[in-house]
C-alpha positions in Angstrom: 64.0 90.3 87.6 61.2 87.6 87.3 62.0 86.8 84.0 64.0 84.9 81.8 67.3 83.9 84.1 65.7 85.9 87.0 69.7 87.3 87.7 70.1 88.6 91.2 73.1 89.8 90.9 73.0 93.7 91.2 75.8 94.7 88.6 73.3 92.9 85.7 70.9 96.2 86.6 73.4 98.9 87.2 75.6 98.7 84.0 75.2 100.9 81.3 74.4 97.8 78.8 71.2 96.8 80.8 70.0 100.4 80.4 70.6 100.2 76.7 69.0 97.2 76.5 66.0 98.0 78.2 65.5 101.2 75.4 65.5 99.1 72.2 63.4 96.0 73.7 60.8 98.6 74.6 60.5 99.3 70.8 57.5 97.7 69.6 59.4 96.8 66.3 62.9 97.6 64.4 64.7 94.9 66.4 65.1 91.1 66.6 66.8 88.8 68.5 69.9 87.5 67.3 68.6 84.2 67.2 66.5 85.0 64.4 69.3 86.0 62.3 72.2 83.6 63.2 73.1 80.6 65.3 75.4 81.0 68.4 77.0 77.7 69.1 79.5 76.3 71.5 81.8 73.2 71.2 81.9 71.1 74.2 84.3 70.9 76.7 88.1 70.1 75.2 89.2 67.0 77.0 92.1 66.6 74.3 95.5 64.4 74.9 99.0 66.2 74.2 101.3 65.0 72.0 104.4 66.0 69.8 104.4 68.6 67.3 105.5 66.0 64.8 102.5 63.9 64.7 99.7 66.5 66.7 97.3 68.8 65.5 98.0 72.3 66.3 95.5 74.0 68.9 94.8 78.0 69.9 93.5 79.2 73.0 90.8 81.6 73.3 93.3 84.6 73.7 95.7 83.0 70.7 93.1 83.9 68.6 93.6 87.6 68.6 97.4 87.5 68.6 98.4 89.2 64.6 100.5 85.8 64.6 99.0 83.5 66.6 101.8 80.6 67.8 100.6 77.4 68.8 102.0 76.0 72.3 100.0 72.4 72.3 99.6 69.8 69.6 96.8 67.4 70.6 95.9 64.3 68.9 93.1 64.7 66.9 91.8 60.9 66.8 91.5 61.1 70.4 90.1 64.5 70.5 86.0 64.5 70.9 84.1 66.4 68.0 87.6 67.4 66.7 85.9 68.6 63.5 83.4 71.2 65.5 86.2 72.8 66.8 88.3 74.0 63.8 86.9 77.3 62.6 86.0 78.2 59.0 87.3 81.7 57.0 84.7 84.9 58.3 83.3 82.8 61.0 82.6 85.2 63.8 84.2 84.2 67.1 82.8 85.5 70.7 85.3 85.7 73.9 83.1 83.9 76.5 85.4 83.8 79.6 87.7 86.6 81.2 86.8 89.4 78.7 83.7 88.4 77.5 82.1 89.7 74.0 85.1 90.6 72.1 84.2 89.7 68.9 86.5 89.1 65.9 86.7 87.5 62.2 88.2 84.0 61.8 91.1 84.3 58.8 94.1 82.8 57.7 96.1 82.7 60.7 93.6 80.1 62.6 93.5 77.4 59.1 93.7 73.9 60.2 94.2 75.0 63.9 91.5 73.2 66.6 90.4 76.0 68.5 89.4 76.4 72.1 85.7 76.0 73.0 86.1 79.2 75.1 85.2 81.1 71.6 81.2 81.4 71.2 80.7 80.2 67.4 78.1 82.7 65.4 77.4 81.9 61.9 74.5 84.0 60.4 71.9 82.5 58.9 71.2 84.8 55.8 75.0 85.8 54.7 73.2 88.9 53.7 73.4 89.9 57.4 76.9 87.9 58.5 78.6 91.9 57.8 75.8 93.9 59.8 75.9 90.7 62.6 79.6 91.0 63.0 79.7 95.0 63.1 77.0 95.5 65.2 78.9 93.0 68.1 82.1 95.1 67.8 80.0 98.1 68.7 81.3 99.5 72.3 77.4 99.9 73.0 76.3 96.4 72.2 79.5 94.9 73.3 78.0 96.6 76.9 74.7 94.8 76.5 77.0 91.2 76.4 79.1 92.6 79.4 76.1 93.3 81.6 75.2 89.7 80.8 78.2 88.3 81.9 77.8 86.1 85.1 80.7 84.8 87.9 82.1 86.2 90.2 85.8 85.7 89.7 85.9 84.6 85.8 83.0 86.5 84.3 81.3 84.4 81.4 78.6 84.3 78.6 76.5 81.4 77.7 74.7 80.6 73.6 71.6 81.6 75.3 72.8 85.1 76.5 73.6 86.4 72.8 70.5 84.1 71.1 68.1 87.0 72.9 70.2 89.6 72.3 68.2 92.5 70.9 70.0 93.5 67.3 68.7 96.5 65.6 66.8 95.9 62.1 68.4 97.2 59.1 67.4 97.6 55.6 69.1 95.2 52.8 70.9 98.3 51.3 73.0 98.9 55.0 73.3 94.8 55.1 74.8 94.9 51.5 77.4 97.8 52.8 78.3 96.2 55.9 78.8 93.1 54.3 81.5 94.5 51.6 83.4 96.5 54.8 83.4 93.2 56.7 84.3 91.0 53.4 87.7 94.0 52.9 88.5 93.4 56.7 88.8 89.8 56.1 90.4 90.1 52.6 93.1 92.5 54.6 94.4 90.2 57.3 94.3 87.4 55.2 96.7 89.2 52.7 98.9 90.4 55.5 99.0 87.1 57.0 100.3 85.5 53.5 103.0 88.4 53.5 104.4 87.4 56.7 104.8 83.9 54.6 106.1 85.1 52.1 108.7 87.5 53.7 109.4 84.1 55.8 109.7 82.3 52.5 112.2 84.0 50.9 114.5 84.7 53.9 114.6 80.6 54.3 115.1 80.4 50.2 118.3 82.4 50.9 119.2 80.5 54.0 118.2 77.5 53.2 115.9 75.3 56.1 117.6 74.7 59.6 115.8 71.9 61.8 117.7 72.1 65.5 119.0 69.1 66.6 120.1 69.5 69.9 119.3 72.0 72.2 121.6 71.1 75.0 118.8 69.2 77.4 121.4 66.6 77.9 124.5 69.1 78.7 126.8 70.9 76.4 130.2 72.2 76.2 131.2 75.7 74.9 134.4 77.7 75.1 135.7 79.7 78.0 136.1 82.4 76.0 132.0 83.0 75.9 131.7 83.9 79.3 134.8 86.1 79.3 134.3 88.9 77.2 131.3 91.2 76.3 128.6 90.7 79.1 129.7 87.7 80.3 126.8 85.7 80.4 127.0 82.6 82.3 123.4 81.4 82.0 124.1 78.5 80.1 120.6 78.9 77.8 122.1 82.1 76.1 124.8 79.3 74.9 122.4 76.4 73.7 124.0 74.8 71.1 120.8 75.2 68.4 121.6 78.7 68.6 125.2 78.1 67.5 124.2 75.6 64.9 122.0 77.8 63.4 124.5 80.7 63.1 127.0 78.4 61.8 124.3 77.5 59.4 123.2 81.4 58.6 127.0 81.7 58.0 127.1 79.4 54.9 125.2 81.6 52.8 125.6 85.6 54.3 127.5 87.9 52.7 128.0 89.6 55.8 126.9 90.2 59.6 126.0 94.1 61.7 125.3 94.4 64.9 121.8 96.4 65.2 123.8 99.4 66.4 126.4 99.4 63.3 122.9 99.4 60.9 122.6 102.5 61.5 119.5 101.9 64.4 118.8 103.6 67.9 118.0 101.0 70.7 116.7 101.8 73.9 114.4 101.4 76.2 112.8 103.9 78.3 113.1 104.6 82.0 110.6 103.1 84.3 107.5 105.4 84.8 104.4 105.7 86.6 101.8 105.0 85.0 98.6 107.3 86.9 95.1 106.3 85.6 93.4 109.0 83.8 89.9 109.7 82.7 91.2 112.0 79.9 94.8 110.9 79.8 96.5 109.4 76.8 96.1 105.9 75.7 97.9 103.0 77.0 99.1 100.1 75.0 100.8 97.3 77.6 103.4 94.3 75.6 100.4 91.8 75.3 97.8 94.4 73.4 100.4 95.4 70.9 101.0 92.2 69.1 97.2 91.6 68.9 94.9 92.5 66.3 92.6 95.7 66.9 93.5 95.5 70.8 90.9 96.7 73.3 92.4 99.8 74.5 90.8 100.4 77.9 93.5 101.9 80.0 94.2 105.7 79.9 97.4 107.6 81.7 98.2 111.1 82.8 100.4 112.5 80.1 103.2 113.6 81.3 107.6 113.5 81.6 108.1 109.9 80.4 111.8 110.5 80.7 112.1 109.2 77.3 113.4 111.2 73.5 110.3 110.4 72.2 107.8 111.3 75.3 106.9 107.0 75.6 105.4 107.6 72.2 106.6 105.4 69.1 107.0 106.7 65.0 105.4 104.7 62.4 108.1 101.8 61.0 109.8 101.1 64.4 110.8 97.3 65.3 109.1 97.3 68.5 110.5 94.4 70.7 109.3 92.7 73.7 111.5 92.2 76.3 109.9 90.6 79.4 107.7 87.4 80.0 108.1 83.6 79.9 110.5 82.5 76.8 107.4 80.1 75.6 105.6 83.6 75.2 105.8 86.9 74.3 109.2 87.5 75.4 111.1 88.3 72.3 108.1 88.4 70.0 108.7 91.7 67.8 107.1 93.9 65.4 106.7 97.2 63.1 104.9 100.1 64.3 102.0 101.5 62.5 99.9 104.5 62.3 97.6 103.2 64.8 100.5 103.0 67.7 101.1 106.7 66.8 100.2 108.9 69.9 99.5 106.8 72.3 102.5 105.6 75.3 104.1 102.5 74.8 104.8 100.3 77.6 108.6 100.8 78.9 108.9 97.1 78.9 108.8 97.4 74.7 112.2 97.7 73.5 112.4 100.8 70.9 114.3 100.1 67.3 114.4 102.9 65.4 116.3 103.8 62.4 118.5 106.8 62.4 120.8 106.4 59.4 119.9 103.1 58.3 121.9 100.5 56.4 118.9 97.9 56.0 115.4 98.2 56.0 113.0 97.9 59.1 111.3 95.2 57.0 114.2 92.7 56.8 115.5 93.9 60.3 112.0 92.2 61.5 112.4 89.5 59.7 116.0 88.8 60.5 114.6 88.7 64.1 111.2 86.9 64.0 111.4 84.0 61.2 110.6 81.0 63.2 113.3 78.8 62.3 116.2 81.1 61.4 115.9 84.3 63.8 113.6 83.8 66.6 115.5 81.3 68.5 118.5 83.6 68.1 116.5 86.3 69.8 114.7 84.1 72.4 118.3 83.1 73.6 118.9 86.8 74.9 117.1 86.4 77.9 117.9 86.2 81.3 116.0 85.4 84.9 114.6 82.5 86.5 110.5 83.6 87.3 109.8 86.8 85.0 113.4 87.0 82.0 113.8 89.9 80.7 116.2 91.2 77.3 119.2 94.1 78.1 119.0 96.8 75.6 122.7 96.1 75.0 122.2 92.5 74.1 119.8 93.6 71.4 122.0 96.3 70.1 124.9 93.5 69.9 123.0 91.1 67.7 124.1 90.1 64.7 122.1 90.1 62.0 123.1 88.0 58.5 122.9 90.3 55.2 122.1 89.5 52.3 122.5 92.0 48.9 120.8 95.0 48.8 117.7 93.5 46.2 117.4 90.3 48.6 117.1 92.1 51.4 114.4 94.6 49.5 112.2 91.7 48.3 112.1 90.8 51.7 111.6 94.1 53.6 109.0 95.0 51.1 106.2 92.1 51.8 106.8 93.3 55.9 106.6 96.4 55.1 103.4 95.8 53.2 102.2 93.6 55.8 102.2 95.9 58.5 100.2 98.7 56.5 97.4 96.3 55.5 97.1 94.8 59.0 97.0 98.9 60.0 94.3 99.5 57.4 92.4 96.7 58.4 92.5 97.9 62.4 91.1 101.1 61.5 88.3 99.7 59.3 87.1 97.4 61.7 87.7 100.4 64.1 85.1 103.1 61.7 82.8 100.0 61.4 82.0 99.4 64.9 81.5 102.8 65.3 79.0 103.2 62.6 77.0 100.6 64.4 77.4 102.0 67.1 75.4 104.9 66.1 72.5 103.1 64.7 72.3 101.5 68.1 72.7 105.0 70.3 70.0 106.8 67.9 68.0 103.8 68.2 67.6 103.3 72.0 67.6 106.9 72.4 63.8 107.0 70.2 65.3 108.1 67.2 64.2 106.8 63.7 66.9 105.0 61.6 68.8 106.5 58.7 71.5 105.6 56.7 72.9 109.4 56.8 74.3 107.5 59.9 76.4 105.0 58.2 79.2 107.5 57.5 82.0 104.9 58.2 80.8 102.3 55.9 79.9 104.6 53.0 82.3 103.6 49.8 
C-alpha cells in the first residue's frame, strides 16, 4: 500500500487481478512491464465544435468502436478540433476502454478509417511489431484483463490511467510464440477488414440496382398524406411512420423493382418471444442483451437459469437468422439488424430481438438484410416502424408487413452472397480472437501459479 499510487481503496486488494498480479511480480524474471515493450498514450480532452454532416468530420465514441458497424452520430469540425490528427486511429492499433468497462481491448480496422475517435480509448502501439500480436493477445486474456480491472479507480465511473497499463506486468515470451501471435492477430485484422468491405460491397450493388436516393424532405416543416393511411391495416396515426422521405424513397425503389413481398409472403417466420424472466445463474446459459449482439466479440458476462422461454425455439436463435432490434431511441439501435452466426448458437437471445427466420424461403437471408439495413435505401424504411415517445419499440406485425423490392434471382444472389460471406468471416474472426485470448491466458495462469513456460501451451495459436 505504500507504494506506487498508495490506493486505499479496499476492492484494489480483494480482486482476483491483484492476487494474480502479486504472483508474476514476485518472479524474479520472465516478465516486463509493458512499458518496455509498447507505449500507452492518451489524446487529450475532446473539446470539439458540432457541425453538419456535409462539411464535418465523422467522430466515434468509445463504445462505437466495438459496434460490427459502427454509425457515426456527430460530425465535428476538424480545423477547430485540438490535436485532431492524434485522435484518428491507424489499421491494428490496439485500443483500451478506459471509462465504464475498463480494459476491453480490441484491434483498430476498417470500420474506424478517417473517423476522429474519442479519447476515452487508451492508445497502445508496441514498440517492436514483433510483439504488437503477443501485446494485443495477452490484454484480451480474462486473467490479465482482471489485473487492469483491479486497477480501475472511481467510485461511480471506474477508470484507467497510461500509467496503470505502462507497469503492468506482461509475461516474457520467446520470438517463436511472438512470430505465432503475430500471424493470429495479423488474420483477425485481415478478417474484419474483409467483412467490413463486404458489407460495402453488398451496399454497393443494391444502390447500382436502385440507383442513389438523397431525402429531401423529411416532414420537419409539416406534411400532408392521405386519409386512407391511417384507415386501414394498423392504423398508425404517429405521423413519423408517414414522413414523406420514406415515401419518396419507395416511390424511388419503385422505378427500378421488378416486384415487392411482404416478409411474411417470402416465405419467413416473424416473431418475437414472450416476455421472460431472466434469473441470474452461476451455471446457467449465456445471455446476449440487443446492445452485445451487434458488437464485435461482445463480453458475455451475464448467465440465466435455463429454463421454459415460452418460445419455438427455447429463446435460442439458428445460424442465418435476420435478427432485428426492436426497442431503443430511433438515432440508435432501434431497427439496426443482422444475420446470426455460429457464435449466437446456444445461448438465449434477448426477447426484445425480433426473430426472422426462413421457413420456405423465396429470397435469401443475405439480401433480406440488406433490403433492410442499406443506409440510404432500406434503413430509413425500417427506422420508420417505430412507435412511443420515451423507449419506441417495432410490432412483430409491422415487420412481417414490410415490403421488400426484388430484384431477379442472380441480382439478388450477388447480393446475398457478399452478406452471407460477411457474416461467416466476422464469425471466424470472433472465435479466433476468442482461442487467442485464451491461449494467453494460459501462459499467464501457469505462470503466476510457479510454473515454467512452454509453448505446448499455445494450442489455440498453433497453425
Amino acid at each position: 500500500m505504500f507504494r506506487a499510487e498508495r490506493r486505499l481503496e479496499a476492492a484494489t486488494y480483494l480482486g482476483e487481478g491483484h492476487a494474480t498480479r502479486l504472483a508474476i511480480e514476485s518472479k524474479p524474471t520472465g516478465w516486463i512491464p509493458l512499458s518496455t515493450v509498447a507505449r500507452t498514450w492518451q489524446p487529450s480532452r475532446l473539446k470539439g465544435i458540432q457541425i453538419g454532416r456535409e462539411h464535418g468530420t465523422p467522430f466515434l465514441t468509445a463504445t462505437q468502436v466495438y459496434d460490427v458497424r459502427p454509425t457515426p452520430r456527430k460530425w465535428l469540425s476538424v480545423e477547430k478540433t485540438r490535436d485532431h490528427r492524434r485522435r484518428f486511429v491507424s489499421s491494428g492499433q490496439i485500443l483500451v476502454t478506459c471509462s465504464g468497462n475498463v480494459g476491453r481491448a480490441t484491434l483498430a480496422h476498417e470500420t474506424t478509417k478517417d473517423i476522429l475517435i474519442s479519447h476515452d480509448l487508451l492508445r497502445i502501439n508496441a514498440i517492436d511489431q514483433e510483439w504488437w500480436g503477443w501485446i494485443y493477445a495477452y490484454l484480451r486474456a480474462p486473467t490479465v484483463r482482471k489485473m487492469m480491472k483491479a486497477a480501475e479507480y472511481g467510485h461511480i465511473i471506474k477508470h484507467l490511467e497510461t500509467h496503470h497499463l505502462n507497469s503492468l506486468p506482461v509475461v516474457h515470451v520467446d520470438d517463436r510464440i511472438r512470430a505465432r501471435f503475430g500471424v493470429k492477430a495479423r488474420e483477425i485484422l485481415d478478417l474484419r477488414d474483409r467483412a467490413y468491405l463486404l458489407t460495402v460491397e453488398a451496399e454497393q450493388l443494391f444502390e447500382r440496382y436502385f440507383d442513389a436516393f438523397e431525402a429531401t424532405d423529411i416532414g420537419e416543416t409539416g406534411f400532408i398524406f392521405g386519409a386512407g393511411a391511417i384507415s386501414s391495416a394498423r392504423r398508425r396515426m404517429d405521423a413519423w411512420h408517414h414522413n414523406p422521405a420514406v415515401k419518396a424513397l419507395e416511390d424511388h425503389l419503385a422505378q427500378e423493382a421488378r416486384s415487392w413481398n411482404e416478409i411474411g409472403e417470402l416465405g419467413f417466420d416473424v416473431w418475437l418471444p414472450t416476455r421472460f424472466r431472466r434469473v441470474a445463474a452461476r451455471d446457467g446459459v449465456e445471455f446476449l442483451d440487443s446492445s452485445a449482439l451487434f458488437e464485435i466479440n461482445p463480453d458475455i458476462t451475464k448467465r440465466i437459469a435455463d429454463g421454459d422461454f415460452r418460445d419455438p425455439h427455447n429463446g435460442r436463435v439458428e445460424r442465418g437468422w435476420v435478427l432485428l432490434a426492436r426497442s431503443g431511441q430511433i438515432y440508435g439501435l432501434n431497427g439496426s439488424a443482422m444475420l446470426s452466426g455460429k457464435l449466437h448458437e446456444n445461448k438465449v437471445i434477448s426477447d426484445d430481438i425480433i426473430r426472422i427466420a426462413p421457413r420456405d424461403p423465396r429470397c435469401r437471408s443475405g439480401y433480406l438484410l440488406v433490403a433492410m439495413t442499406h443506409p440510404t435505401l432500406g434503413r430509413p424504411r425500417v427506422k420508420a416502424l417505430p412507435y412511443g415517445s420515451s423507449i419506441p419499440h417495432i410490432e412483430v406485425e409491422d415487420v412481417r408487413c414490410l415490403s421488400i423490392p426484388r430484384l431477379d434471382e442472380r441480382a439478388e444472389a450477388d447480393i446475398a452472397d457478399r452478406a452471407e460471406e460477411e457474416a461467416r468471416l466476422r464469425d471466424r474472426a470472433d472465435e479466433l480472437e476468442t482461442r487467442l485470448a485464451e491461449s494467453a491466458d494460459a501462459a499467464d495462469e501457469f505462470w503466476a501459479g510457479g510454473g515454467l513456460f512452454v509453448a505446448q501451451r499455445f494450442d489455440g495459436v498453433q497453425g
